[in-house]
Structures are given as C-alpha cells and as structure tokens.
ZAZAKE-398161 format. One line per 10 residues: number of its first residue (from 1); their letters; for each residue x, y, z of C-alpha. Coordinates in steps of 0.001 Angstrom, whole numbers, plus 500000, padded with zeros to 6 digits. Layout:
N
NUM = A = X Y Z; ...
***
This chain:
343
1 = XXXXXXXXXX = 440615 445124 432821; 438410 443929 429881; 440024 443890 426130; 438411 442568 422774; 439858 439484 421196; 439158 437783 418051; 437014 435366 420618; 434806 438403 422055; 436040 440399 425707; 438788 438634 428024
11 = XXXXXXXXXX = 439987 439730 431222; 443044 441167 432541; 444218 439826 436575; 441799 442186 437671; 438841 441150 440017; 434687 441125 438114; 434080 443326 441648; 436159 446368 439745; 434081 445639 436920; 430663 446179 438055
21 = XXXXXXXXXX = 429388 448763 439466; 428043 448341 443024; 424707 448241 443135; 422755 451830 445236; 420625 450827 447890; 416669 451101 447532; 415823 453894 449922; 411984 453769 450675; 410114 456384 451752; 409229 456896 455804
31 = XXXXXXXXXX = 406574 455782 457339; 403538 458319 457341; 400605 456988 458996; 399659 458174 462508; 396359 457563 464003; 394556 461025 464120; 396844 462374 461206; 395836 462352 457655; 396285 459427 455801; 399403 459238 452961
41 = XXXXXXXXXX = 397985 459440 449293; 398061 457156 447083; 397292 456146 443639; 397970 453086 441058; 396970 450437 439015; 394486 448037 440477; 391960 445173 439132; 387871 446065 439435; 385555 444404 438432; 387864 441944 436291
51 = XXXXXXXXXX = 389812 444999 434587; 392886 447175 434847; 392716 450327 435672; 393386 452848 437942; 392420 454359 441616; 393484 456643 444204; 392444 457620 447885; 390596 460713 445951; 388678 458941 444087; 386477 457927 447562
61 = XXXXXXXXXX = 386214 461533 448829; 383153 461415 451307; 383397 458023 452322; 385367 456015 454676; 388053 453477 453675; 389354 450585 454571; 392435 449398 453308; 394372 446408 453275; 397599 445316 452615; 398112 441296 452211
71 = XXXXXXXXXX = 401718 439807 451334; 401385 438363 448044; 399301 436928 445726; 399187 432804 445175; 399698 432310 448674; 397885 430519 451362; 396041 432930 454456; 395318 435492 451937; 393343 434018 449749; 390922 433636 452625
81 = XXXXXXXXXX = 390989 436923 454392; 390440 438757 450762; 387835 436757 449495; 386130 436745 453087; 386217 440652 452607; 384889 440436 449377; 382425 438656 450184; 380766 440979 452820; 381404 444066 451097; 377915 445083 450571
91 = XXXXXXXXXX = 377912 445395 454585; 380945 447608 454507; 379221 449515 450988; 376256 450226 453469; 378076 451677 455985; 379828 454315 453711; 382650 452341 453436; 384996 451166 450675; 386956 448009 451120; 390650 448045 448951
101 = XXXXXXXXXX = 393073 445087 449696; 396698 446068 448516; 400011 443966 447770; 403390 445012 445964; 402668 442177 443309; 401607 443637 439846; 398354 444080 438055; 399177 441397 435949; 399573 439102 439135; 396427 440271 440885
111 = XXXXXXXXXX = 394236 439623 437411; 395817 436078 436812; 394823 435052 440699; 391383 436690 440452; 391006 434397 437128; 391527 431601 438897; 388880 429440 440814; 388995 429292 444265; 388664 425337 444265; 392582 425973 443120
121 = XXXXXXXXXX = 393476 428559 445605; 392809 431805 443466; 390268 434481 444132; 387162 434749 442041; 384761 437310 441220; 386219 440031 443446; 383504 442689 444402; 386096 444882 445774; 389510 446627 444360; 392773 445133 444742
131 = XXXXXXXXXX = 395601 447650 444381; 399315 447028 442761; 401671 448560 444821; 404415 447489 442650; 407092 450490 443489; 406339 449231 447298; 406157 452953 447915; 402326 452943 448987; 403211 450053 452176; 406316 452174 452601
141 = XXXXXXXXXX = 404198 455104 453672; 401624 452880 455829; 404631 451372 457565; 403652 447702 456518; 406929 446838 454227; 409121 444724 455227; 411989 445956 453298; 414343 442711 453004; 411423 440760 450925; 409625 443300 449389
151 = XXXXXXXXXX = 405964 442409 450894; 403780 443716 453097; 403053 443111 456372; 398748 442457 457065; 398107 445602 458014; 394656 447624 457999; 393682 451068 458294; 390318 452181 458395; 390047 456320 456920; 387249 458702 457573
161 = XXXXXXXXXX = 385289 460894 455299; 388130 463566 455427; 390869 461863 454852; 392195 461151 458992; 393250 457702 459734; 391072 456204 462790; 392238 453121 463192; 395370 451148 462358; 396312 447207 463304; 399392 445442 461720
171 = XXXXXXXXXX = 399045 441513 461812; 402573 439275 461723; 402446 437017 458035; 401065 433881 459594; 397695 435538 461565; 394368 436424 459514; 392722 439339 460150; 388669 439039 461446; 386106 440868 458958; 383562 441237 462031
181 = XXXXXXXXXX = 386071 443545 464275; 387157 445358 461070; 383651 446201 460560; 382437 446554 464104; 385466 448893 464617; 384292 450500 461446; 380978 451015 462873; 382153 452108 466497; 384137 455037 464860; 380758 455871 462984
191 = XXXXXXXXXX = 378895 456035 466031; 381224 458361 467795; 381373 460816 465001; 377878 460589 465218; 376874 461269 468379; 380147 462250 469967; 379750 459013 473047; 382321 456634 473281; 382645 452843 472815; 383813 450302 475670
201 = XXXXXXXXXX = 385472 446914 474927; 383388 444641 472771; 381012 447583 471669; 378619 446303 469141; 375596 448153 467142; 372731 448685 469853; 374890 448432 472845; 375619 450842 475328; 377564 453612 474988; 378930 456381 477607
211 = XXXXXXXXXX = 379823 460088 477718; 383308 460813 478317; 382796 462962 481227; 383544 462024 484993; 380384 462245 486141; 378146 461520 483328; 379929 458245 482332; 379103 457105 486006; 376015 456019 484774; 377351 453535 482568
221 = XXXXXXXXXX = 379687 452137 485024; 376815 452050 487443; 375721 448934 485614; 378403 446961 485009; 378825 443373 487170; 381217 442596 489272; 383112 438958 488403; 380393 437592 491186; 378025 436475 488522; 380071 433182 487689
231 = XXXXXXXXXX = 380423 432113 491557; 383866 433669 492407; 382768 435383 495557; 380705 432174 496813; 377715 431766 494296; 375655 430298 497658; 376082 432883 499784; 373356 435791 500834; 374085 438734 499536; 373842 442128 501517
241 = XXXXXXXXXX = 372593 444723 499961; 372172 447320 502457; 373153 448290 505546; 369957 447924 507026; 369850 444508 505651; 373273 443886 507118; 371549 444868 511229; 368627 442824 510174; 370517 440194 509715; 372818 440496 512454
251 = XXXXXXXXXX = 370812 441360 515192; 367503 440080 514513; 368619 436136 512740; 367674 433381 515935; 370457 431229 514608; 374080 431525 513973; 375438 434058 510817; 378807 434414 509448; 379426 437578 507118; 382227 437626 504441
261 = XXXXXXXXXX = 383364 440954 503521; 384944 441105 500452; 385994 443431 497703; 385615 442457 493846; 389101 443801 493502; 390630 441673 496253; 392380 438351 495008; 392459 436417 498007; 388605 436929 498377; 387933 435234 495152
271 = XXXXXXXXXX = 390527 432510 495837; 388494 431369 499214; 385044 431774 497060; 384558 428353 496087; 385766 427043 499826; 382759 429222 500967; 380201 427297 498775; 381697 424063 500772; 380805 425608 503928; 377432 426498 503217
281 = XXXXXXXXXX = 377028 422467 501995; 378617 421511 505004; 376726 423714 507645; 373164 423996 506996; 371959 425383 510040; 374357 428788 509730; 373419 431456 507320; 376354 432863 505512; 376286 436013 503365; 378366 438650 501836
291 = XXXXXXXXXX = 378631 441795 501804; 380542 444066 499254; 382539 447019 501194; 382838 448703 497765; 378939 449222 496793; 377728 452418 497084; 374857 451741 499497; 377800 449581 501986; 381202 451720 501184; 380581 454047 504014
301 = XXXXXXXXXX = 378872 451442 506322; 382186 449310 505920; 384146 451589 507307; 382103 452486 509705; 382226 448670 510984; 386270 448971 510555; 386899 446579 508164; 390532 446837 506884; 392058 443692 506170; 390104 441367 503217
311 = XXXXXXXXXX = 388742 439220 503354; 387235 439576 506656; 384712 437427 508265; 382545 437980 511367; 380565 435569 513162; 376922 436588 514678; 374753 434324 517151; 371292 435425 518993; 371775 439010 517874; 375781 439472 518789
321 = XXXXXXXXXX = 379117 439038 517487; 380460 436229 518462; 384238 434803 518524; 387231 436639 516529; 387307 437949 513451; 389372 435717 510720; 391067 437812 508408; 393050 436437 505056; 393241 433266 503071; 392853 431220 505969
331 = XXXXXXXXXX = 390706 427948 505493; 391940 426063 508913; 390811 428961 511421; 387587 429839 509646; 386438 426198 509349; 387049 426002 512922; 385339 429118 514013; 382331 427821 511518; 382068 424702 513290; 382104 426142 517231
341 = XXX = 379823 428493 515726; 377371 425427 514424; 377350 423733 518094
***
C-alpha cells in the first residue's frame, strides 16, 4: 500500500501491479465490408484543399468512390502511391469518381506532410482528400487494421452511386498499389452498370465485351486465339482448316505428308512444337501440317478419323496412309518414321 510522508507517497511490501489498474483491452469494431453489400459509413476530419475540415461517405451521394487506406504518414511507398493518385484525379473526377486516401494518423499529421515538399518526402498540393481516421474505427470496419500497430493495411475499395461496394483489394505494407487498374477497374464496373455486358481479363475502354449468357457469349469466345500464335504448336507447319482441306491434302499431295493432330489444351503437343519446326528444316521435300481436333469446322471430322491419343501423327504418300501412327511425346519414333517417309 501507498501512505503520505513528510517526503511525498512511499510504499508498503506490496507489488506497483496492485497499484495500477490493469489496463481494458481496445475492442474494435468488426469488419463490415462485403463486396455486393453496402459500404460502412463513415465520417471525420480530413485535409482539402490545404484545410481542416470535415467529410463523410454522404457527402458524395451520386457518385462513385474510391477509397484508400495507406499506413502512415512520413513514410516511404506512400508518399508515392498518394501523390500518384493525386495527380490523376481529374481522370477519376471525369469518370464520376471521387478519390479519398485514409490513414489513422491525425489531421494535424496529414497537414504537416502535405506542407512539406516532395523533394523531402512529403506530399504537396494534394487535389484530393485525405481522411484522419484517428479512432482507427473507419479501417476497423473496412477490415484493413492491423490491430497490434494501429495502421492500416493498403487497402482499396471502389463504391457505386448507391452506396454498394464493387470492388475491394488489400495490398501487404511493402507493395504499391497501380492507379491504371484502380481506374480501369473503376471504369469496367461503369461499363457493366451501363450496359449490363461483362468484362474479361485485361478489359480496357473500347475493348470487347460479352453477354453473360451461354450462347450469346459464344460469340466472344469465338474469337479468341489459341496459344498457336507464338509458335507452340509448330509455327512452320500448314495449318488445316477444314476437313476438305484435310482430303485435299491427303489424297491429292504427289509427295509425302505428315499430319499432327493436336489439341491447344494438350501439354505434350506443345512440348514437341518446337521439335516439329526442326523437322520441317530438316525435311524439305515432306509437307507437314496440323490440324486442330478441337475447331469447330474439324471436332467432328476428328473423331470421325479416330483420333484418341494426342498428339497423334499420321503419315500420307501418293494419296494413302502410310506406316503407323506415332502417338505421344515421342521424338525417336517420329524422326524415324519422317525419315523412311523422306526416301
């Protein structure tokens, strides 16, 4: 215990532990965000345009938002990733869109930073708000606080006109975030709430789209290469488009064919691609050519001809098939069946 003296407090045998209190645990608020769901409110001091005040999600009814969070101010990535937001945030302003960039440090913090030049690591003219989330609930609710250090993890979540989350990606500390996928995300989510099509992988302004329907997005996919273009298949080989091609080919050539069938699916048939190209250098006098057993205008033809096992080859001379079939990753036998084809 504790007891005045004429020299102030003393203490009895018993422990400082039994004389303070133990401290209660910070309890944080869930996390709130789901893509789909509406986004958690918030509101709080922030700097704009070089002054304090204060902003909430409200206050950008009717347009979308994209928000922020960054770990702290003074440090080293963030400088870049909020001034490189900044910077383009006319682009985002013409696409509806307000940028916000959010830490737990205060006002204060966030004015001090923005008043210092960037040739000394601070911020600048900021064209966008930066938001003081000092009580850490805001990044509590996103699900971006790392609890133990009181900062926020770089996450980003882009909100729609009415108030639903659409998109949500949570960076580690050391990894910057990209301005052109936030706002080419931004502007995929646009376009599908515009015209109700959805966006493949690496969608971009002006590209195509596809309706999400079975049959109707067929017509997208009926454009899309195959891996073939860069050579995998065997860039120097003839390719069949057609079945009638295919008995023009086989039964009409003078000289010696061989036929790959392959699928763009099949492993094995890309591995013995570039081996192919070798053969066609090596053997001049033998047409080789290929011949895709999943196109529409050969699927049915392929089975037809029994292929099973890929890749297959077939060898052709004066109109007839010639020899055995090789079937696999085999180099050895269809060098040798290449060559007694050549004599």
């Amino acid at each position: 215990m504790w007891s005045m003296s004429s020299r102030g407090f003393s203490s009895s045998s018993s422990s400082d532990d039994e004389f303070f209190e133990e401290p209660m645990p910070i309890i944080y608020p869930p996390a709130q965000v789901r893509v789909g769901e509406r986004a958690p409110h918030f509101s709080g001091p922030a700097v704009v345009d070089g002054e304090i005040t204060n902003i909430s999600l409200s206050d950008y009814k009717g347009k979308y938002v994209c928000l922020f969070f960054y770990p702290k101010d003074f440090t080293f990535v963030c400088p870049t990733e909020i001034i490189a937001f900044s910077d383009r945030a006319k682009e985002f302003e013409a696409a509806n869109c307000q940028l916000i960039a959010a830490s737990t440090d205060t006002e204060e913090t966030h004015l001090a930073w923005i008043r210092t030049p960037r040739t000394r690591g601070g911020l600048g003219y900021m064209q966008i708000p930066i938001l003081a989330d000092t009580t850490k609930d805001i990044s509590a609710r996103y699900g971006v606080l790392i609890e133990k250090l009181g900062i926020a993890l770089r996450g980003l979540f882009i909100i729609n006109p009415q108030g639903m989350v659409q998109h949500v990606t949570i960076n580690d500390l050391p990894i910057g975030r990209s301005v052109d996928e936030a706002l080419r995300t931004l502007q995929a989510i646009q376009y599908h709430a515009e015209h109700g099509e959805v966006c493949p992988a690496n969608w971009k302004p002006g590209s195509k789209t596809m309706v999400a329907d079975a049959e109707k997005s067929l017509e997208y996919f009926a454009e899309v290469k195959e891996a073939d273009e860069a050579g995998a298949f065997g860039s120097k080989l003839q390719v069949i488009g057609s079945k009638a091609e295919y008995d023009k080919l086989t039964k009409e050539s003078k000289g010696p064919v061989v036929v790959d069938f392959y699928a763009p699916w099949c492993g094995k048939c890309r591995q013995i691609g570039p081996f192919l190209d070798t053969l066609v250098d090596k053997y001049p006098g033998v047409t080789f050519a290929k011949f895709d057993t999943t196109a529409p205008a050969l699927e049915a033809a392929a089975g037809d001809l029994g292929i099973k096992a890929l890749p297959a080859f077939r060898f052709f001379k004066g109109g007839k098939e010639v020899g055995s079939p090789v079937t696999g990753y085999k180099k050895k036998p269809l060098e040798d069946a290449v060559a007694d084809l050549a004599k």
